[in-house]
Residue, then its C-alpha position, 0 to 999 in steps of 0.5 A: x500500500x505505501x509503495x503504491x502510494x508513493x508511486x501515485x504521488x511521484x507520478x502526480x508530482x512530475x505532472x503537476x509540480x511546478x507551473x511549467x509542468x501544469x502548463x505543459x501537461x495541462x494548460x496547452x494540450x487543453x488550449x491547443x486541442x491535443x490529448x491530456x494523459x491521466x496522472x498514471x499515463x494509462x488513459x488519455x482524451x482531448x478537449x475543447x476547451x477553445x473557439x479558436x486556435x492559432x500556433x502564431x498568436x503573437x511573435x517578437x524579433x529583438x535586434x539588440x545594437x551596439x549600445x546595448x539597447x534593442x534597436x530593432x523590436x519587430x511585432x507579427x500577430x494573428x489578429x484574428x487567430x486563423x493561423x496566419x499572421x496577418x499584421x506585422x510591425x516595427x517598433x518606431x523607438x529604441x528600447x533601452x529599459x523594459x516593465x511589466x506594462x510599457x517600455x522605457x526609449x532615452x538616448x541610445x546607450x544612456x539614460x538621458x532624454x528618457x521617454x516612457x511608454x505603455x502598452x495598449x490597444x486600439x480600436x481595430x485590436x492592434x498594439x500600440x505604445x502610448x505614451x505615459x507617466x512613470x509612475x504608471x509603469x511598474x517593475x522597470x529596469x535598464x538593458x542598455x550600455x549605461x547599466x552594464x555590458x550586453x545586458x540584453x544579449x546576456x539575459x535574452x530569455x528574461x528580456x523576452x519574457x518581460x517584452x512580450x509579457x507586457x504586450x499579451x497583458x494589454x491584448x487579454x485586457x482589450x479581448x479578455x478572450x485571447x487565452x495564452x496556451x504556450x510561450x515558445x523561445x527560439x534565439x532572439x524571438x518569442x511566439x506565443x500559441x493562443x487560443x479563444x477560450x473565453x467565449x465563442x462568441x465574435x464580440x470581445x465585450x462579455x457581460x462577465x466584465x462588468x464584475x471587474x469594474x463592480x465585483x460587489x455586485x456578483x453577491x446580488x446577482x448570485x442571489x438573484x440567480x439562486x432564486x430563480x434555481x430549482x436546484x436552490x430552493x429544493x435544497x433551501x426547502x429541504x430539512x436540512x435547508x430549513x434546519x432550525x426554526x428560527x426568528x428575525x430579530x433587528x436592532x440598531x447601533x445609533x451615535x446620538x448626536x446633541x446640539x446646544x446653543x445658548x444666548x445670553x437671553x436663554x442663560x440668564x435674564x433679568x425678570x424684575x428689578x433695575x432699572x437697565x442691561x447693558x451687553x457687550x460681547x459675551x458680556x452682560x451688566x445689570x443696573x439697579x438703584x437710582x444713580x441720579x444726584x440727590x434723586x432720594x429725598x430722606x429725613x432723619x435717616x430713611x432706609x430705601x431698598x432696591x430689588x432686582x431678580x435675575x432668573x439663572x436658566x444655565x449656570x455652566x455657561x456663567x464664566x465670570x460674575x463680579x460685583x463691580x461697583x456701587x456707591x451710596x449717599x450717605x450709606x449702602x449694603x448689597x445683599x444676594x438672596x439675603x446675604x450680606x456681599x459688601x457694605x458702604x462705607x464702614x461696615x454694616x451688617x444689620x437689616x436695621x440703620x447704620x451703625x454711625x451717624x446717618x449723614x457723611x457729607x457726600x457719597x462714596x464709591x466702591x469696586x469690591x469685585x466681589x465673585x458672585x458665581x458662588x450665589x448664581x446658581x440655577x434658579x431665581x435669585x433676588x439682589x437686594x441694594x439698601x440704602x440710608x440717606x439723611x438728607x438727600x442722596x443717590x445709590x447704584x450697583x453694578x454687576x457683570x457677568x462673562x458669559x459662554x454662549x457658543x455651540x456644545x456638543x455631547x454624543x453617546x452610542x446607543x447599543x440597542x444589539x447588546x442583549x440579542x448579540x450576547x444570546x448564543x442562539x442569535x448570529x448575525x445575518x445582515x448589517x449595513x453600516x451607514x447605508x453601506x451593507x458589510x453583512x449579507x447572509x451571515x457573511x462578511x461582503x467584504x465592503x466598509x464606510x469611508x469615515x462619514x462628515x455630518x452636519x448637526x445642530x441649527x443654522x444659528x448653531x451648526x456642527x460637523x462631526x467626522x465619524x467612522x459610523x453614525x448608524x449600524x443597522x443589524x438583523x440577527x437570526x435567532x433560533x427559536x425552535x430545537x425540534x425541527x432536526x433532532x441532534x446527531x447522537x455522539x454517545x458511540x464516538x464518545x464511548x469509543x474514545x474514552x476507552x480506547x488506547x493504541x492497542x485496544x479498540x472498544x465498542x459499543x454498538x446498538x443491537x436490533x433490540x434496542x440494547x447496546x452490545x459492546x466489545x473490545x478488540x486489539x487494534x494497529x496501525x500499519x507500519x509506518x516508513x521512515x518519512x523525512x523531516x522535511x523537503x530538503x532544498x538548497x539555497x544558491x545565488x548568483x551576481x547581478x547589477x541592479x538596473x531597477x528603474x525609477x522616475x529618479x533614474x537607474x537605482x544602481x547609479x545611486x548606489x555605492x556598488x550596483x553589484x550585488x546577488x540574486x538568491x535562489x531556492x532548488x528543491x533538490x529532489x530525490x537524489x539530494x543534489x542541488x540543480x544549480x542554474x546557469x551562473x548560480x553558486x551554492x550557498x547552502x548544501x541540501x537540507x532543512x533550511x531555515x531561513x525564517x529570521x532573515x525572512x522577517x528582518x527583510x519584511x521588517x525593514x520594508x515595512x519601517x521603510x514604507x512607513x517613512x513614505x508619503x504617496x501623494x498625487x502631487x508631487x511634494 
């Protein structure tokens, strides 16, 4: 048995293990209408799996010139894959660097004066070279006499390969028909063996495309699909369908925006009392008593009281309340809500006359600055100013408050899916995050908002807010009912597992009766051959230059040495020898390699370094 199944894997292993082997033994033959053999060779069929077939699909004639650039790019294609070759071109530039898309002519034997180009297709399907930013191409590299001798004569198949690839990505995106069967290269030239295999049909725009531009509709259209299937709703319907009884329960995840905006008005205002409410910005004064010379007329020494209220709606929005001035003839007292805040011009605390003489001969003034905030809280608070005047006399009181009017904000999220999303019995089937759906029948679609910008709030007090969600609207599916399916009995597995070891295999199995019979029985593996530790593969290397192109120029004329190695790794097969390739030199011998530390300080250094960098559209 082990014999035979090495036998089986070293014969699907030379058919299948590499992507020159699938594509000799599978992709060709298929493409081209020849036979494919089984895995044991024993059996044979054809296919035809294409339209149409050409053994001429595209062919390119290189012709490198003294400065090391390809002077000369001859172009032949069977347009419309008949077998003959029916357009035939030269291209009108030198090609002194290549890229997996375009092609990059300069000066010959230099890199000045360079202009770059991408591969692309006309209206009658034929290839052209447009011309195009260097950021738009992608993997360039130079081949002519500035980066190094015979650069093109020396890495031919690699110049080819790269060449023709870039022309055959720009054919299959213009006619995703066109299927590549083979790659065939002979000196200086490539042909490529093409087929039809797409669609047989005479119009290169397929429907199918339009997933290509809009992948995130094939999930609806499947639906679609599915619902009309016959094949589909019996399987939906079936028991195993249907499964569980189950309900649809919907909630939501909601960012719960609040606006305040405040006037001075709305913060506080004076109801009654003063006599005026002066404002000033943020600011805002009340008045009260009567400032006018000699406007109280007394007697002996007569007590008159002015009370102001003033109606606190916002106390928060209060940044500053000061008492800021009064004055009196002959005496004066303010008081908040009864208390006693300052007192003219000698101490006087009674609700009764002053304690001095009444009369002082003139009036006195007074900037206490006294901090009223402590008194202002919410509500309606009375400010009393008492005054006693012997003869004649005036009084005032000024208070000023700082006040905070802009626009606040609060936000909250309100989780109304916190008890459904913690019952077990509940998952969640569908979501869609601010009109986006990221959930569609218990599967991810792959799709998530941009960070949305809202307004909120009034036109007298607008807000904008940038948010990863506002909303998440959710459905879960939640299992109702347990008795549509009964559950699989596990108690033989289970019984089979606990009592057997390596040697002994225990039982237990129900009888016709509906009794359980058990039994126990020796029990062992087959032999097992020996099996390696590991695919033994060796690690080569071999000298290059680094030629990499980009918008700055050749790479390696910015370096201190160009040179430098490029590193392979063989599988070294059942003979455990290293296939060393053309100019390679070993480095480590056959064996179980590990090269995983050098693996990750590579990948750690390209991520620190593509952090330090900042793509922009424009250049900076």
């Amino acid at each position: 048995m082990e014999d035979r199944a090495r036998a089986a894997a070293a014969a699907s292993r030379a058919r299948s293990s590499d992507s020159d082997a699938i594509q000799r033994n599978y992709v060709t033959p298929g493409l081209a209408g020849q036979p494919i053999s089984t895995v044991d060779a024993k059996r044979s069929f054809e296919t035809n799996l294409a339209c149409q077939k050409t053994a001429s699909l595209l062919e390119i004639l290189v012709q490198p010139s003294p400065t090391g650039d390809l002077g000369a790019v001859q172009v032949a294609r069977d347009v419309d894959l008949d077998g003959t070759i029916d357009s035939r071109s030269t291209l009108p530039v030198p090609v002194s660097g290549l890229c997996a898309n375009g092609i990059i002519s300069c000066q010959p034997g230099s890199w000045s004066g360079c202009r770059t180009y991408r591969w692309d297709v006309d209206s009658a399907r034929n290839l052209k070279l447009a011309e195009a930013a260097m950021p738009e191409l992608a993997g360039c590299y130079c081949i002519n006499a500035s980066c190094g001798a015979n650069l093109a004569w020396s890495n031919m198949p690699g110049v080819l390969r790269d060449l023709g690839g870039g022309m055959i990505g720009a054919l299959t995106t213009a006619d995703p028909r066109i299927g590549v069967a083979q790659a065939l290269i002979e000196g200086a030239m490539i042909r490529y063996v093409g087929a039809q295999a797409t669609a047989c049909t005479n119009s290169p725009a397929l429907s199918q495309l339009a997933y290509r531009a809009t992948p995130t509709t094939i999930a609806g259209d499947a639906q679609a699909v599915s619902a009309s299937s016959s094949v589909f709703q019996a399987l939906s319907g079936s028991p195993a369908g249907l499964g569980k009884a189950q309900q649809l329960r919907q909630c939501t995840i909601e960012r719960q925006v609040s606006v305040t905006g405040a006037s001075i008005d709305v913060i506080v205002q004076r109801v009654s009392g003063g006599y005026a409410t002066n404002r000033y910005g943020k600011s805002v004064e009340f008045l009260m008593g009567s400032p006018a010379n000699n406007s109280l007329e007394g007697g002996n020494c007569s007590l008159f009281d002015f009370r102001m209220t003033l109606r606190v709606e916002q106390p928060e929005r209060i940044t500053s309340a000061r008492l800021i001035e009064y004055f009196g003839d002959d005496w004066a007292q303010v008081r908040i809500d009864g208390q006693l805040i300052a007192s003219g011009p000698s101490p006087w605390t009674s609700e009764g006359h002053p304690p001095a003489k009444c009369e002082r001969n003139g009036a006195f003034h007074a900037a206490p600055n006294v901090d009223l905030k402590p008194w202002l809280s919410k509500g309606d608070h009375e400010v009393w100013l008492r005054v006693a005047v012997a003869d004649g006399g005036e009084a005032m009181a000024r208070i000023q408050l700082e006040l905070d009017d802009s626009c606040k904000f609060g936000e909250r999220l309100v989780d109304r899916c916190t008890a459904i999303a913690s019952d077990r019995k509940c998952r969640l089937d569908s979501e869609h995050v601010d009109s986006v759906q990221t959930f569609r029948n218990g599967v991810k679609t792959g799709l998530h908002p941009l960070p949305q910008r809202r307004q909120f709030g009034t036109s007298a007090c607008p807000v904008e807010l940038q948010r990863d969600f506002f909303q998440r609207d959710r459905v879960y599916t939640c299992e109702i009912d347990s008795s549509a399916l009964p559950a699989p009995d596990l108690s033989r597995g289970t019984y089979i597992l606990d009592r057997s070891t390596e040697a002994l295999l225990a039982d237990r199995v129900r009888t016709a009766d509906g009794g359980t019979q058990e039994s126990i029985r020796p029990f062992s593996l087959p032999a097992r051959g020996p099996v390696p530790a590991c695919e033994p593969i060796c690690k080569t290397r071999a000298p290059t230059i680094n030629t990499a192109a980009a918008p700055q120029g050749v790479v390696g004329s910015r370096q201190n040495d160009p040179a430098s190695f490029d590193t392979f790794y063989h599988s070294c097969g059942d003979d455990n020898r290293c296939p060393l390739g053309p100019g390679e030199e070993l480095v480590s011998a056959c064996g179980c390699l590990n090269d995983f530390p050098e693996a990750v300080v590579m990948m750690q250094t390209v991520r620190l370094a593509g952090a330090d960098l900042t793509c922009t559209a424009a250049p900076q």
